[in-house]
C-alpha positions as CSV (number, residue, x, y, z in Angstrom):
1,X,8.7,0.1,42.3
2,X,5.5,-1.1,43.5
3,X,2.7,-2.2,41.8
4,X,-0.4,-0.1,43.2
5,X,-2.9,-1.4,40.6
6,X,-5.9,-2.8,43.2
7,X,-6.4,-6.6,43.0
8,X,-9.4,-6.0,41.6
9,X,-8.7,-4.1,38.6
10,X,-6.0,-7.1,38.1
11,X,-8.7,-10.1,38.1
12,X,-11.8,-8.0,36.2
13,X,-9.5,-6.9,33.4
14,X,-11.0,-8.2,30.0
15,X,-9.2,-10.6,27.9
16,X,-7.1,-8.5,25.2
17,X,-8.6,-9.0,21.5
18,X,-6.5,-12.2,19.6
19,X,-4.7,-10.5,17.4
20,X,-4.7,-11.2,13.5
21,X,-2.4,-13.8,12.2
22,X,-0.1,-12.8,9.9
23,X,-2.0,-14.0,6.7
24,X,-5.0,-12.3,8.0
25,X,-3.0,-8.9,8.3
26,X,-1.8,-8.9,4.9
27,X,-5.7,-10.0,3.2
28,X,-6.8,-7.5,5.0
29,X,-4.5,-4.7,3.8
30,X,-4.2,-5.8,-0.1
31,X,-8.2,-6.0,0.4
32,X,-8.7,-3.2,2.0
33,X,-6.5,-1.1,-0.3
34,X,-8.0,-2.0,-3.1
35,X,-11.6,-1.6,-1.9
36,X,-10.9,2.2,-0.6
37,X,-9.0,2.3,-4.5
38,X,-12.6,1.2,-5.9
39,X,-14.7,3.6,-3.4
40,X,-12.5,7.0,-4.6
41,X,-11.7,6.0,-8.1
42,X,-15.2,7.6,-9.4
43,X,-14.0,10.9,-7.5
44,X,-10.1,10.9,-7.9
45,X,-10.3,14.1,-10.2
46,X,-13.2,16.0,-8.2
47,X,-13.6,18.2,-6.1
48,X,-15.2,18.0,-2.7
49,X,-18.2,20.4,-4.1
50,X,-18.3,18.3,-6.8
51,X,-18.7,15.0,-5.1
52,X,-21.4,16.5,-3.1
53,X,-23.5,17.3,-5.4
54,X,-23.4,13.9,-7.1
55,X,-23.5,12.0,-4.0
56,X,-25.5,14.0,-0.8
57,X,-23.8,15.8,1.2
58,X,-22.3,12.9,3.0
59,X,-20.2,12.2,-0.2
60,X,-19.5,9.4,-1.9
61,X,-20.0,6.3,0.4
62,X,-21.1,3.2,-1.7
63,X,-19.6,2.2,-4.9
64,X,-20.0,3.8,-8.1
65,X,-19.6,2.8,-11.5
66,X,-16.3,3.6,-13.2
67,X,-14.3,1.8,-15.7
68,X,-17.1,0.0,-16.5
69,X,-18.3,-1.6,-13.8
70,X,-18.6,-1.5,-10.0
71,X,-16.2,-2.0,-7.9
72,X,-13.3,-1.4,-10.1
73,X,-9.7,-1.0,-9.0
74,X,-7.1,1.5,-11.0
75,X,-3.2,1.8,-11.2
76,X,-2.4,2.4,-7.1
77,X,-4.2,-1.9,-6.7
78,X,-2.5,-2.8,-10.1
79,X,1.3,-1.5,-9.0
80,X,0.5,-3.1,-5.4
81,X,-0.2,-6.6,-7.0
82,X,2.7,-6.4,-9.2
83,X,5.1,-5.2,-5.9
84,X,3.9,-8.2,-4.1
85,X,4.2,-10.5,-6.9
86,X,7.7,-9.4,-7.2
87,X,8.6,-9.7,-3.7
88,X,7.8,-13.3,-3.9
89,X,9.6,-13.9,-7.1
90,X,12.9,-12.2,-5.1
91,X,12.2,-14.4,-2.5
92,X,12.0,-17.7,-4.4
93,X,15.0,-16.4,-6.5
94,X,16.8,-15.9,-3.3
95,X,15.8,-19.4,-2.0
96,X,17.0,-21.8,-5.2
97,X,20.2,-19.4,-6.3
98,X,21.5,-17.8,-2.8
99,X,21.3,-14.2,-4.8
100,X,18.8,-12.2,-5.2
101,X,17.8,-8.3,-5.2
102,X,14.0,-6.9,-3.8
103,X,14.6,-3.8,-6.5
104,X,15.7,-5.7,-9.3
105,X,12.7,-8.5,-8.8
106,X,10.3,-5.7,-8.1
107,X,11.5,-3.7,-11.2
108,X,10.7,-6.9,-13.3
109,X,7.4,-7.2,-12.2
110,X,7.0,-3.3,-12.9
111,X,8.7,-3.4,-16.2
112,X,5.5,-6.5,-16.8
113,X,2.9,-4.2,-15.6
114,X,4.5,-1.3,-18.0
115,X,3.7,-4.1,-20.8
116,X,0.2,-4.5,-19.5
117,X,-0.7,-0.4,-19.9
118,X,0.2,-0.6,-23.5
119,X,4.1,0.7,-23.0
120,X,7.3,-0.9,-24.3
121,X,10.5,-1.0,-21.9
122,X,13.9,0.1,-23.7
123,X,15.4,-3.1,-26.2
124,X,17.8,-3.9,-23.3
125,X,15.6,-5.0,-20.6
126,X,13.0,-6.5,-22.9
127,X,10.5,-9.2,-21.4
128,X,8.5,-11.7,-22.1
129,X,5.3,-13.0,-19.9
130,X,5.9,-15.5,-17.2
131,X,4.1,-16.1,-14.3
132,X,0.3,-16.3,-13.2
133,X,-0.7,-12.6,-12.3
134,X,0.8,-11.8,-16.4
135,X,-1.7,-14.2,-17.6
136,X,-4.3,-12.1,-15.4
137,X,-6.4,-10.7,-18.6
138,X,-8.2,-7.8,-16.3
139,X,-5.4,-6.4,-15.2
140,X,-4.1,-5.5,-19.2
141,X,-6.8,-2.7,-18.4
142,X,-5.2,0.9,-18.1
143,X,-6.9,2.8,-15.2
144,X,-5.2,6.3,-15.2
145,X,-1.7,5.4,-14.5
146,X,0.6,7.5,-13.8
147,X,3.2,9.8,-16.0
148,X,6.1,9.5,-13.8
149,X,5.7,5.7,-13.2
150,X,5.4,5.1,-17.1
151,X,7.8,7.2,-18.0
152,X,10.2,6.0,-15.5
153,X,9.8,2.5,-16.3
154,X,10.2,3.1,-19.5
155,X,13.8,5.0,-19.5
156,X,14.9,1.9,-17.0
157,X,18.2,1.1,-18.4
158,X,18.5,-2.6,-16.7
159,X,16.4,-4.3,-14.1
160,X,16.2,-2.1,-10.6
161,X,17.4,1.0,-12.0
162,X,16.7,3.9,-9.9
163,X,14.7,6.6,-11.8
164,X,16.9,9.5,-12.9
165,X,13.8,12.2,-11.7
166,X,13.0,15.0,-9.3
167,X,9.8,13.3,-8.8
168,X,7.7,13.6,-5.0
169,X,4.2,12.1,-6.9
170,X,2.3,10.1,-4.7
171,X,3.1,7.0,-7.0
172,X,5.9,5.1,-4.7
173,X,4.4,5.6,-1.3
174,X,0.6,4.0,-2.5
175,X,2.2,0.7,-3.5
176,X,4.9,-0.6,-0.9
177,X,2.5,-1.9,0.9
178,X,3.6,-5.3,0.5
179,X,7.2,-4.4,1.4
180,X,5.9,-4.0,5.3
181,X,5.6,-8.2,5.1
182,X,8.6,-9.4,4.0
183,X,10.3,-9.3,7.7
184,X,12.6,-11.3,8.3
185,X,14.4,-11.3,5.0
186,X,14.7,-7.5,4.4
187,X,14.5,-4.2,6.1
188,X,11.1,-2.8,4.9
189,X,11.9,0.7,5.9
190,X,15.3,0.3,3.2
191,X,13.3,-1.8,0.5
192,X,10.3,0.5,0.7
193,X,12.6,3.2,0.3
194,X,14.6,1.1,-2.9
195,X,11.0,0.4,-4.7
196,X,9.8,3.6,-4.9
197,X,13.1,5.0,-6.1
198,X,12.0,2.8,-9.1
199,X,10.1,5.8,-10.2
200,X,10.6,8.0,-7.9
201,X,14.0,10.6,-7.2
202,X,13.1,13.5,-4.7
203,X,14.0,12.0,-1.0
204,X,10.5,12.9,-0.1
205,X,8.9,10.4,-2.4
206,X,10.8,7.7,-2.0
207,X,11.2,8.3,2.3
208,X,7.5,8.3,2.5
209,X,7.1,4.9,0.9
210,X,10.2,4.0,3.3
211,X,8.3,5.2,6.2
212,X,4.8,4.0,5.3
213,X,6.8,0.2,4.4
214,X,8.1,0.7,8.2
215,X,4.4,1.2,9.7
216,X,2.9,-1.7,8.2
217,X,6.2,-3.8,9.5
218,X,5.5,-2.7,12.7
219,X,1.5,-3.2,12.7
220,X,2.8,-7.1,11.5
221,X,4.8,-7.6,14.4
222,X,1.8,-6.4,16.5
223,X,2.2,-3.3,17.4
224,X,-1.2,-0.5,17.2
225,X,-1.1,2.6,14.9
226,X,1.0,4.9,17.4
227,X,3.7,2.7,18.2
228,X,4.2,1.2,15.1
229,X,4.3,5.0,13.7
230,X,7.0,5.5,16.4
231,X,8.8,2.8,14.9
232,X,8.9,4.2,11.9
233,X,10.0,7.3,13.2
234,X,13.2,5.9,14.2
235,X,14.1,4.2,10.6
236,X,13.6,8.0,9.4
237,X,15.7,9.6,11.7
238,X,19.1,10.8,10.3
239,X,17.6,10.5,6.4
240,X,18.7,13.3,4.3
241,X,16.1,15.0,2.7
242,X,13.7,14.0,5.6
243,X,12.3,17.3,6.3
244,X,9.3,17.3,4.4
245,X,7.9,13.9,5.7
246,X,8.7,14.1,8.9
247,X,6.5,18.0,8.9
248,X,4.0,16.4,7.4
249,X,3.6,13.2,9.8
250,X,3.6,15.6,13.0
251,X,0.9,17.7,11.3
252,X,-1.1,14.6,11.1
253,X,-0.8,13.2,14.4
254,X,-1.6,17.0,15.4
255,X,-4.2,17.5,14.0
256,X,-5.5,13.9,14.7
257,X,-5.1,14.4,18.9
258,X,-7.6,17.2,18.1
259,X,-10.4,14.5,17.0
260,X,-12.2,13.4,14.4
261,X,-13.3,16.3,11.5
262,X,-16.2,15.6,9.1
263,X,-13.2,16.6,6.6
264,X,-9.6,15.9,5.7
265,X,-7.9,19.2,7.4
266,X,-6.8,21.2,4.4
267,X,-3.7,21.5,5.8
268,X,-2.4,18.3,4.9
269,X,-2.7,18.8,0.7
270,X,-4.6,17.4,-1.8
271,X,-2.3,13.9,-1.6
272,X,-0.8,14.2,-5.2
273,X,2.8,14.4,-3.4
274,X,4.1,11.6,-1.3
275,X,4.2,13.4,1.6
276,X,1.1,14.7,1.6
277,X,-1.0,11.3,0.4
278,X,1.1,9.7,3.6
279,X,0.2,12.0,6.1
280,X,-3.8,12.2,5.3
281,X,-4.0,8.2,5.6
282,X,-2.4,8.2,9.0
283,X,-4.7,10.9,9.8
284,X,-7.5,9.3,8.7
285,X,-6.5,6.1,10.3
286,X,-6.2,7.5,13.5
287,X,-9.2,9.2,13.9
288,X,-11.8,6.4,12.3
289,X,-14.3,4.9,13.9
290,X,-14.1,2.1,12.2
291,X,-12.8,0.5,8.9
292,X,-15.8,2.7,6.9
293,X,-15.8,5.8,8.6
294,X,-12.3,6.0,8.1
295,X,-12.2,4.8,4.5
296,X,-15.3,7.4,3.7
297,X,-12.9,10.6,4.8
298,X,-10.0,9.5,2.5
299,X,-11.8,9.1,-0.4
300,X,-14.0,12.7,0.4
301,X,-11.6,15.5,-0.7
302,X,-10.9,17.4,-3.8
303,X,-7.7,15.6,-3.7
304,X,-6.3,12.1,-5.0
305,X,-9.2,9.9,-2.9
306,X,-8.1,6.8,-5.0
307,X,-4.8,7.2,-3.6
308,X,-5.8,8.2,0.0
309,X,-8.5,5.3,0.1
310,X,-6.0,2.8,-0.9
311,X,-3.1,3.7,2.0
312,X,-6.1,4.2,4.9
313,X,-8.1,0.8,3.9
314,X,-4.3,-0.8,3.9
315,X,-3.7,0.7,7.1
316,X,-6.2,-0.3,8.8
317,X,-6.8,-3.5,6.8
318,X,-3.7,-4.9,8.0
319,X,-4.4,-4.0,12.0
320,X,-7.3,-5.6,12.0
321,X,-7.7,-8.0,9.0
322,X,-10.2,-8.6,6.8
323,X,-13.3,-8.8,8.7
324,X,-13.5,-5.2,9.3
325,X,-13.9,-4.5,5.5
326,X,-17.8,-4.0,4.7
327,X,-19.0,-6.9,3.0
328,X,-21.2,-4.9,0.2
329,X,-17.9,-3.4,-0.4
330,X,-16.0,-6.7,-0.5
331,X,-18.4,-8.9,-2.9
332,X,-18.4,-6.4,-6.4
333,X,-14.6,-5.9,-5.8
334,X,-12.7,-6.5,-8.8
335,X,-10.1,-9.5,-8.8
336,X,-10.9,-10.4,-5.5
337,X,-10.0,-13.8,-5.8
338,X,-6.6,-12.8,-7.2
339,X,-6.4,-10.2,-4.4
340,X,-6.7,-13.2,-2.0
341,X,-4.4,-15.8,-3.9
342,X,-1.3,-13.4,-3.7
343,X,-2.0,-12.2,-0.2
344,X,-1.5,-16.0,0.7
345,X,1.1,-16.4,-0.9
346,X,3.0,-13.9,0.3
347,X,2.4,-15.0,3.6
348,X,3.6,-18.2,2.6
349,X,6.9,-17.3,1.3
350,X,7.3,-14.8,4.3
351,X,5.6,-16.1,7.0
352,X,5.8,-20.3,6.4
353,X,9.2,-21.8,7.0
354,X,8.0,-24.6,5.4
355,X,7.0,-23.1,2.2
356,X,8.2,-24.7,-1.0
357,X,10.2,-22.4,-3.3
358,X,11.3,-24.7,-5.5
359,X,7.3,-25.6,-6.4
360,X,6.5,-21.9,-5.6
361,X,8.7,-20.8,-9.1
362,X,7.8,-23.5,-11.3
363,X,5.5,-21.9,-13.0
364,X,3.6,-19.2,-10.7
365,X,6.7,-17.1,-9.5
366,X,9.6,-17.5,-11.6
367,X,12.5,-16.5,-10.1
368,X,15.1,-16.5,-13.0
């Protein structure tokens, strides 16, 4: 075929933007989850009216105190920490001993966080604390976890049992996150799926966190919102139980190619249920304007906005990094730094082939 693009149009073209590097992409979406965590968590239980009459009829769009202080994260930033931290620990394990297991590191580092909120795994799979993000004193703070997560965890037999539950709660899918970096060593859409069945039983819960792992794999390898959602598309194809997700992800790119609402359409949910919380991120995401405008209509709903907030700012965090993210809502963020240490060193162990394992699991990420 020929080209018929005029010369012109050929030599005028404007450079294309440099894209992120890969550390870059994943500070920006553990830092922008956790900031769109901190702007809904004052709002998670209220509804729309509600938040309205508290904040202007804009909504909430600044911090407010909860928890004590400004900027505070709750259970969806804690979980995500604790995923990353025990994708690393998998990896370092897999590095030294030649074995190693994504769900059964990951259900460790679950099992650690259940110790944090006050709960006590079964005698069998009893732990002790190892590794920097345990010694972490703010994160022994319980910020409205979840029942089916705590509940879960706690019945887990051995290390990576899969939860013996019928549950859909939005509790896998706002947490795998991390899983969409671990490329080359995994398939994110299969670990996303294996991590939230941690918790998690109905097909819907635990394919949304598959297909959610999937997008942020494909935004890593460089790909913009719609084509890494088509990549996703494919890993779902042929699930069983993939009916509900894959409704709910049309009606969102639907409803998106209609343009930008002042509201989340209320026919996406309220985001308590997987499916639901997946499809009003990529609908916010897609119709944004930027980082803020997109983070402000997740967290504006008499839904889960914690939960909404978290999946858009990581979303779009990890397209476009961390420069996009507001700097007032950057500075009061609680556990920044940490936020910052284990995005880097994720990107080490997953993006460095030079990156030490043996130093790695000294001390910071055993991998026993």
């Amino acid at each position: 075929m020929l080209n018929t693009t005029p010369p012109s149009a050929i030599t005028s073209s404007t450079p294309p933007t440099p894209q992120p590097s890969l550390r870059n992409r994943i500070r920006g979406c553990l830092l922008g989850g956790a900031v769109g965590d901190a702007l809904g968590a004052p709002v998670e239980f209220d509804a729309l009216a509600t938040i309205r009459r508290r904040f202007g009829p804009q909504g909430i769009t600044a911090f407010s105190p909860v928890y004590g202080r400004l900027g505070a994260i709750t259970d969806d930033t804690q979980m995500t920490l604790w995923t990353a931290e025990g994708l690393i620990r998998a990896w370092v394990r897999g590095s030294l001993r030649g074995i190693s297991s994504f769900p059964g590191c990951v259900g460790h580092a679950y099992l650690r966080w259940l110790r944090t909120q006050g709960r006590r795994p079964r005698p069998q799979v009893e732990i002790g604390g190892d590794g920097w993000l345990w010694g972490v004193q703010a994160l022994w703070s319980p910020r409205a976890p979840g029942n089916t997560c705590l509940s879960a965890l706690s019945s887990a037999q051995s290390f990576g049992d899969f939860a013996a539950n019928d549950s859909k709660g939005c509790g896998g899918v706002m947490r795998v996150a991390p899983v969409g970096f671990i490329r080359p060593f995994g398939l994110p859409f299969a670990v996303g799926c294996d991590v939230a069945k941690l918790t998690h039983g109905h097909p819907s819960g635990y394919l949304a966190a598959g297909y959610f792992a999937a997008v942020i794999a494909a935004i890593a390898d460089g790909c913009d919102l719609q084509a890494a959602l088509g990549r996703a598309d494919a890993d779902l194809d042929g699930c069983d139980g993939r009916d509900e997700v894959v409704r709910a992800v049309a009606a969102a790119r639907a409803l998106a190619a209609n343009g930008r609402a002042d509201v989340l359409p209320a026919e996406l949910g309220a985001g308590w249920v997987a499916e639901e919380a997946l499809a009003m991120a990529l609908w916010c995401a897609l119709v944004g304007r930027d980082f803020r405008d997109a983070v402000v209509l997740a967290v504006n709903h008499g839904g889960d906005s914690d939960s909404i907030g978290s999946l858009t700012g990581q979303l779009l965090g990890a397209l476009h990094g961390p420069d996009v993210i507001p700097a007032e809502w950057l500075e009061p963020l609680e556990l920044r730094a940490e936020i910052e240490r284990l995005a880097d060193d994720l990107a080490t162990a997953f993006g460095d082939p030079a990156a030490d394992a043996e130093a790695m699991g000294q001390t910071d990420y055993p991998g026993w």
